[in-house]
Structure formats: C-alpha cells, structure tokens
N, C-alpha and C positions, 0 to 999 in steps of 0.2 A: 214576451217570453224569450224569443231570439235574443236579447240586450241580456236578460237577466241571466241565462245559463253562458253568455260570451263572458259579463261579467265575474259569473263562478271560474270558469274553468280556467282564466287569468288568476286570481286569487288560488286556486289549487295549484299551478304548477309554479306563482312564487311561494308560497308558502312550504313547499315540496324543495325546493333549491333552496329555501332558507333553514328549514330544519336541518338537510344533509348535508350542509355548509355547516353548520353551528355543532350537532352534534355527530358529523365524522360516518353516517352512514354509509355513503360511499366509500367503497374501499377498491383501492388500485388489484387491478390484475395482476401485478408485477413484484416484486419484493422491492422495497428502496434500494438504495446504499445505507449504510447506518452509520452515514456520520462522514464526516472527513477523517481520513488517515491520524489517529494520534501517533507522532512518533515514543516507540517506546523507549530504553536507556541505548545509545547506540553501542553494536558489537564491538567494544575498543579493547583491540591485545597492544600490548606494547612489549617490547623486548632490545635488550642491549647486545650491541655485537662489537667484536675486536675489526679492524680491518684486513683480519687474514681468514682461518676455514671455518669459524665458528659460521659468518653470513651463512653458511649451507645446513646447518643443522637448526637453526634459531635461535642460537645465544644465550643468553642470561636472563633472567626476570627483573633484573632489574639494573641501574648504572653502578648501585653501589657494592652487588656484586660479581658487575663485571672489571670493573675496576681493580677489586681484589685482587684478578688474575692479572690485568695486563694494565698495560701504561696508559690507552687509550682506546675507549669506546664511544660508540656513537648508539645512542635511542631512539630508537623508531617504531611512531603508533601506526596501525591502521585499526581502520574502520571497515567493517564486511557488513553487507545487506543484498538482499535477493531480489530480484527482479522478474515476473512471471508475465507471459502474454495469454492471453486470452482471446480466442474466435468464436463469433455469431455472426446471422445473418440478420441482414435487414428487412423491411415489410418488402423490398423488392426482390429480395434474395441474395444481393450482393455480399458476400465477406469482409467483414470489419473488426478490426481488433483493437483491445484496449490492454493497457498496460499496468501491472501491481505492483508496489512495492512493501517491502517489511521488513524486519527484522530477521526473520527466519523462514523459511519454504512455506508455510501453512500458512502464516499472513499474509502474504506475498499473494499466494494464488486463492486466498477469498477474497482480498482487495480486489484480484483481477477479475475474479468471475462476479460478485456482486457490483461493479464498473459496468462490465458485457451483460447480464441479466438487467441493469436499470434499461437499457439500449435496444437490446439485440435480443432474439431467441436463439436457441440450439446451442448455447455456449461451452465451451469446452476449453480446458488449458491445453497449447501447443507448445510451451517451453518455457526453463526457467532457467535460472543461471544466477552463481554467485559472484556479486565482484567487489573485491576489497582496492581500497583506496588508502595512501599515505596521508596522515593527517596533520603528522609534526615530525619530525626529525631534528634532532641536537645534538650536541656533544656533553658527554659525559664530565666533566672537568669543575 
C-alpha cells in the first residue's frame, strides 16, 4: 500500500508540472516586459543655416531654400529621443534603477518602469531628459 500511493503521488505532481508547463496555468506574479524595444521612425529635424545669425533662430527648411538667400549654407540633421530612469527595490531592499528609452517621454518611461517592474517592486520614475544628437552635417552646394 506504502509503494502504491508513493507511486501515485509521483505520478500526480508530474503530471501537475506537466499540464501547467503545456497549457500555461501558472502565471507570473509580475507583469513581463512586452518585447524588446521596437524602434519607431527616429525624431529627425534637419535644417539649413547661412554661417552668420540665422545659426540662432534655425534657419531654413531646407538647402535649396536657404541657398536662395545666401551664397552658402550648410545642413544639419539631428536626431532627439528621451531617456527616463526608473527606481525599485530589491527583495533586500536595496535601490536599483533601470534605464528607458524612446521616442518620446511616454515610451521612454513605460520602457523604464516595465524594465524596473520585471526586477524590482515599488518602482517609480525619478527623471527623464531629452537629448538630441547631430546625425549628418553637409554643405549645401
């Protein structure tokens, strides 16, 4: 009798791991991340400037009408995307941050916090910041 319910109860706790393996019964306390960052079309301005006061206002839209106006310009893209941190703690209680990026402020900081939620509890965004980079620079000509 001992062998035959040792037997069962082996048999009930793989068959128990094999059901909830196959059809997904278990489910995470936690929320995933959903996915890896797609990037979407990046924020690219471009504008044409003369080499004298136009640099401070933004120039032209474009080479062929900044040309119009003056002898020589020069085009310049950037690129802007946001960067957001994000704070949890960990099962020891220590502070730990992750980092988001996106397109715009709202992607930015659900990247960051669903990062710090796979991770950490009590997560929270502690700052964000935008920062544009030059991508090409040429001359107009």
């Amino acid at each position: 009798m001992k062998a035959l319910t040792t037997v069962l109860m082996i048999t009930l706790f793989t068959a128990n791991a094999f059901a909830a393996g196959i059809f997904g019964w278990i489910k995470p306390d936690r929320p995933g991340r959903p996915g890896p960052y797609e990037p979407h079309r990046p924020n690219i301005t471009c504008s044409a400037t003369d080499d004298g006061w136009e640099e401070h206002w933004g120039g032209h839209g474009s080479c062929r009408e900044c040309l119009a106006k003056h002898g020589n310009c020069v085009e310049t893209c950037k690129s802007s995307f946001y960067s957001c941190t994000a704070e949890g703690t960990d099962y020891r209680g220590y502070r730990m941050t992750m980092q988001g990026r996106g397109p715009d402020r709202y992607s930015s900081e659900r990247d960051a916090i669903y990062q710090c939620q796979y991770r950490y509890n009590n997560c929270r965004i502690v700052s964000c910041s935008e920062t544009s980079e030059t991508v090409s620079r040429r001359d107009c000509r």
